[in-house]
PLY file of the C-alpha trace (Angstrom):
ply
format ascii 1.0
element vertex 240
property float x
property float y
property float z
element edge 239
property int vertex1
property int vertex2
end_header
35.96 -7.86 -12.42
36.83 -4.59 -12.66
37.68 -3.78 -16.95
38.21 0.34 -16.61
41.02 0.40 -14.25
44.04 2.37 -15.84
46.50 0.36 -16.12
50.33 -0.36 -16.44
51.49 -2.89 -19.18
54.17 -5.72 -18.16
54.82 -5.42 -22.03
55.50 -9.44 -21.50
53.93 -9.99 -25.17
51.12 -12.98 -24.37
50.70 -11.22 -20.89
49.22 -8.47 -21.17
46.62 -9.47 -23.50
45.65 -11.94 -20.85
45.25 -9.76 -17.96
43.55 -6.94 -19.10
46.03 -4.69 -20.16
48.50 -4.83 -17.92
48.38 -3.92 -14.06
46.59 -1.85 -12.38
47.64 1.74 -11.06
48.41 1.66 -7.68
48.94 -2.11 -7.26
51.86 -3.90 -5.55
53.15 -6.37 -6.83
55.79 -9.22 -6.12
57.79 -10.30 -8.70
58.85 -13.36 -6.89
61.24 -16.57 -8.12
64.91 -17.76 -7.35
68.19 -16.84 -8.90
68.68 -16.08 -12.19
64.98 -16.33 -13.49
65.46 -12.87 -14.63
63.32 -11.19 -12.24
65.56 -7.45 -12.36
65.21 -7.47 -16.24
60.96 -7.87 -15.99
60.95 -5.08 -13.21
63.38 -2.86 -15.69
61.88 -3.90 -19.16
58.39 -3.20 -17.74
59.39 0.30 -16.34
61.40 1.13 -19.71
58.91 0.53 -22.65
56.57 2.35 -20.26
58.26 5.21 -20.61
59.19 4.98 -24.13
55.37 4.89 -24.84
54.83 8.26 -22.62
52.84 5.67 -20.02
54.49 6.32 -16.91
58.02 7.95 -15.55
59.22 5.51 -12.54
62.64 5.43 -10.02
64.50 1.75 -10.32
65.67 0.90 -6.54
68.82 -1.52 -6.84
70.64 -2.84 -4.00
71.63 -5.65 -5.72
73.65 -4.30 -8.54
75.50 -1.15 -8.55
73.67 1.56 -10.95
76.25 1.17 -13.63
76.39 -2.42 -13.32
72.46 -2.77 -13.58
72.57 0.22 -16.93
75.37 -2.03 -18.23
73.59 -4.91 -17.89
70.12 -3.74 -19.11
72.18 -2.25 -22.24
73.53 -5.48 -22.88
69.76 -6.79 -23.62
69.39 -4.29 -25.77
67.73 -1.64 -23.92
69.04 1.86 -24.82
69.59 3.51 -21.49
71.20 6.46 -22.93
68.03 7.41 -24.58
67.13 10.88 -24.10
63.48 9.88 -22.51
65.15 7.19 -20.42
67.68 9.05 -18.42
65.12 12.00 -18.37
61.86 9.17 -17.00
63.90 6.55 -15.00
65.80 7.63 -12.14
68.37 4.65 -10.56
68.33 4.75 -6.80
71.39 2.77 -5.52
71.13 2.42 -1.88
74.17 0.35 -1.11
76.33 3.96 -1.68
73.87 5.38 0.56
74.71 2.42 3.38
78.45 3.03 2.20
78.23 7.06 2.89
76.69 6.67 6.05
78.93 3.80 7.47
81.81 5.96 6.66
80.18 8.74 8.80
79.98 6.74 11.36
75.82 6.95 11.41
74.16 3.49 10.14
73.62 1.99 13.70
70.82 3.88 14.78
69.35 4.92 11.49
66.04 4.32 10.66
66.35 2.41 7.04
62.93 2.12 6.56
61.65 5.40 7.28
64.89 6.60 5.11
63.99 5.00 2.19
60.52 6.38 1.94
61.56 9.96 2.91
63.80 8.59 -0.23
60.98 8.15 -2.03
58.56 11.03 -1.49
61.69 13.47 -2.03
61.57 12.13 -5.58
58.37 11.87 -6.30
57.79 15.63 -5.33
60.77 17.11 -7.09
60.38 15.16 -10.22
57.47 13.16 -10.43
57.22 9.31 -11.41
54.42 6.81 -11.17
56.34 3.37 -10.78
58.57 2.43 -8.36
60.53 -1.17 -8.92
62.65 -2.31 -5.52
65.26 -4.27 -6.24
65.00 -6.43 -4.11
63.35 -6.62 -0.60
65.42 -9.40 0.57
68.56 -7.95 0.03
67.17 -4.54 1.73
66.45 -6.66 4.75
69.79 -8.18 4.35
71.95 -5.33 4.44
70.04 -3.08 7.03
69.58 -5.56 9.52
66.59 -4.45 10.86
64.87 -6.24 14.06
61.31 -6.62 12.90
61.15 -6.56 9.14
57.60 -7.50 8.96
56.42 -4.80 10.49
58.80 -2.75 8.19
57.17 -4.66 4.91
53.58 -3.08 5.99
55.15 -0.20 6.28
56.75 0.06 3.37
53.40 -1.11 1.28
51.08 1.41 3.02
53.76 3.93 2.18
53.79 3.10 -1.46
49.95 3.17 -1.46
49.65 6.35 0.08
51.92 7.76 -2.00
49.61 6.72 -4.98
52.70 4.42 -6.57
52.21 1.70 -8.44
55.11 -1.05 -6.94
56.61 -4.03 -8.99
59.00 -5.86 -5.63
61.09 -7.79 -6.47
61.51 -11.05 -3.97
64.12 -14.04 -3.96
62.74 -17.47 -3.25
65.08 -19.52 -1.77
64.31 -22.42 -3.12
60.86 -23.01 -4.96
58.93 -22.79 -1.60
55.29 -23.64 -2.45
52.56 -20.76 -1.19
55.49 -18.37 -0.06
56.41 -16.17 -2.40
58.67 -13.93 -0.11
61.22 -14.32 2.78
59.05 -13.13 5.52
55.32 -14.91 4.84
53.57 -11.84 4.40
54.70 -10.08 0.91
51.98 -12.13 -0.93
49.25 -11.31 1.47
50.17 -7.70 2.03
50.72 -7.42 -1.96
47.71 -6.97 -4.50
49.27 -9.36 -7.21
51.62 -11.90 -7.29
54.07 -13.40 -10.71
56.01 -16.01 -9.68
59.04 -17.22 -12.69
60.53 -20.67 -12.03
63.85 -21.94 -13.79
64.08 -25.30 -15.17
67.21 -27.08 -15.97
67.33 -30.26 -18.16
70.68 -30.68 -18.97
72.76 -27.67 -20.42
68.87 -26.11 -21.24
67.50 -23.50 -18.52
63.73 -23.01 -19.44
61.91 -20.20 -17.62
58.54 -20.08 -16.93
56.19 -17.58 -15.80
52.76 -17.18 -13.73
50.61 -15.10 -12.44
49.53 -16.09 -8.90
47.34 -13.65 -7.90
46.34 -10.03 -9.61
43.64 -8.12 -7.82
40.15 -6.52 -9.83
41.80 -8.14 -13.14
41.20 -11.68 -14.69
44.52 -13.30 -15.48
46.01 -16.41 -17.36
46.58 -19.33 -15.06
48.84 -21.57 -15.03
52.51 -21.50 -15.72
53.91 -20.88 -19.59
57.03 -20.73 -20.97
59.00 -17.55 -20.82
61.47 -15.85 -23.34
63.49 -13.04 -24.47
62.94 -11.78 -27.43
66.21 -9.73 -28.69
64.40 -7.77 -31.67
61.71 -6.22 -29.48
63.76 -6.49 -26.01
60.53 -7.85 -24.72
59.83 -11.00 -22.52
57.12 -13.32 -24.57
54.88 -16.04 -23.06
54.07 -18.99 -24.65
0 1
1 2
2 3
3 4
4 5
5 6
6 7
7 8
8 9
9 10
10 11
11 12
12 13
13 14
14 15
15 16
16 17
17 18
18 19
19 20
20 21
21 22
22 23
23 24
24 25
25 26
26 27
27 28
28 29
29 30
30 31
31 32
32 33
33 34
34 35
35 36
36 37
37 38
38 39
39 40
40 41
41 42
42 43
43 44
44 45
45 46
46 47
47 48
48 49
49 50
50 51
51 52
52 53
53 54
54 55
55 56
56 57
57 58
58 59
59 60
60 61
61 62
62 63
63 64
64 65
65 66
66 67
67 68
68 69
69 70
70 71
71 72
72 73
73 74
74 75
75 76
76 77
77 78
78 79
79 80
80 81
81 82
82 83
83 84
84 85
85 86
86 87
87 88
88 89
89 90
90 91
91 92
92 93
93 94
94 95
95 96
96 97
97 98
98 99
99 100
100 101
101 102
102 103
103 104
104 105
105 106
106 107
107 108
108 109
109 110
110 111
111 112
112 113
113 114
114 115
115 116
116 117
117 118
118 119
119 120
120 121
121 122
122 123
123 124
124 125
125 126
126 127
127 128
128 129
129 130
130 131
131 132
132 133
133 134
134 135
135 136
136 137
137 138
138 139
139 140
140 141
141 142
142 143
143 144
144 145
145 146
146 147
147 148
148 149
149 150
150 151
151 152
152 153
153 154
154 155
155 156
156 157
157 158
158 159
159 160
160 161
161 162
162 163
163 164
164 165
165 166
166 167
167 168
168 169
169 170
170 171
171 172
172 173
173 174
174 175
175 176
176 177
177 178
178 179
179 180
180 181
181 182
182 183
183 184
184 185
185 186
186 187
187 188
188 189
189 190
190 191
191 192
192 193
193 194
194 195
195 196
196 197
197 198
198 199
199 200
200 201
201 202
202 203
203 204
204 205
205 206
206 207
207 208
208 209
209 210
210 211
211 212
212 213
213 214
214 215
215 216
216 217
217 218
218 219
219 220
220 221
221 222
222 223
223 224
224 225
225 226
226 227
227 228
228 229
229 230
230 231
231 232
232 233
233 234
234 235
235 236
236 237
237 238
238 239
């Protein structure tokens, strides 16, 4: 295993200890699981204490929140996203006023989403820089472009990351807790170089949440699943 990678922390206290620091540079990876097992909140809370320790600068891509929605919401855990180093580090991308803009022109049938989105993407990274990029989320991208081969359009959409030298936390809904499919398509997970799957358990009134890593590429990992919490004081995930 490779130990002198450079590396991006998940800052998932009981993580990152266990994986070598975090992930590495240039990686893609799937944050994969079904509703409401607080996938959007790992992708932001990663990106966010990033920057707050000077580690990286990223762009947030939501499609499935509006950007004040998803700053609202992300506030309401306790992350400060009026802080001067957040709103100058973390650009929010929303793409469904993008689709809104163009429909109104008339101009969304014949557009090419994908190839949008990473002209999207390079824009930004030349004019201001940034490191990380999460996408939130791939299904929902698929969903709302309607696009006639979307596998091909996930390649292309990873070797674009790569090439642009990003490191990529995707975010995926599981519909369902499919076993050894941890996106909608077949291919995320085999295309991607690391994989965390969250599951959601209810007993009762009780939702517990827990948290693996499938697969992370040139690092050793923890196996297995463990417990997963938010801790308010540090507005950090923790493993147990």
């Amino acid at each position: 295993m490779a130990l002198s990678l450079d590396r991006i922390p998940t800052y998932i206290t009981g993580l990152d200890e266990n994986m070598q620091g975090g992930i590495p540079k240039g990686h893609i990876v799937l944050i994969a699981g079904v509703s409401g097992t607080m996938k959007s909140t790992i992708g932001f809370a990663s990106l966010y204490h990033a920057v707050l320790e000077g580690r990286a600068s990223g762009i947030y891509v939501t499609m499935e929140q509006g950007k004040e929605s998803l700053a609202s919401h992300m506030k309401g855990m306790g992350m400060d996203v009026d802080d001067a180093r957040v709103r100058s580090h973390i650009a929010i991308i929303d793409l469904a006023d993008l689709r809104v803009q163009l429909d109104a022109q008339g101009v969304t049938q014949n557009v090419d989403w994908m190839g949008q989105l990473i002209k999207q993407l390079a824009n930004y990274r030349d004019s201001i820089g940034f490191e990380v990029v999460v996408f939130d989320s791939l299904g929902a991208f698929f969903t709302l472009t309607k696009m006639e081969n979307p596998r091909d359009e996930v390649f292309r959409f990873f070797e674009a990351i790569r090439r642009m030298g990003l490191t990529g936390m995707i975010i995926c809904e599981m519909m369902g807790e499919m076993k050894n499919q941890f996106g909608e398509f077949g291919i995320e997970d085999y295309l991607s170089d690391g994989v965390i799957h969250v599951t959601m358990e209810r007993s009762g009134d009780e939702v517990n949440r827990k948290l693996s890593v499938v697969k992370m590429r040139h690092t050793k990992h923890l196996m297995g699943y463990h417990p997963l919490d938010w801790d308010e004081d540090t507005q950090r995930f923790i493993i147990g």
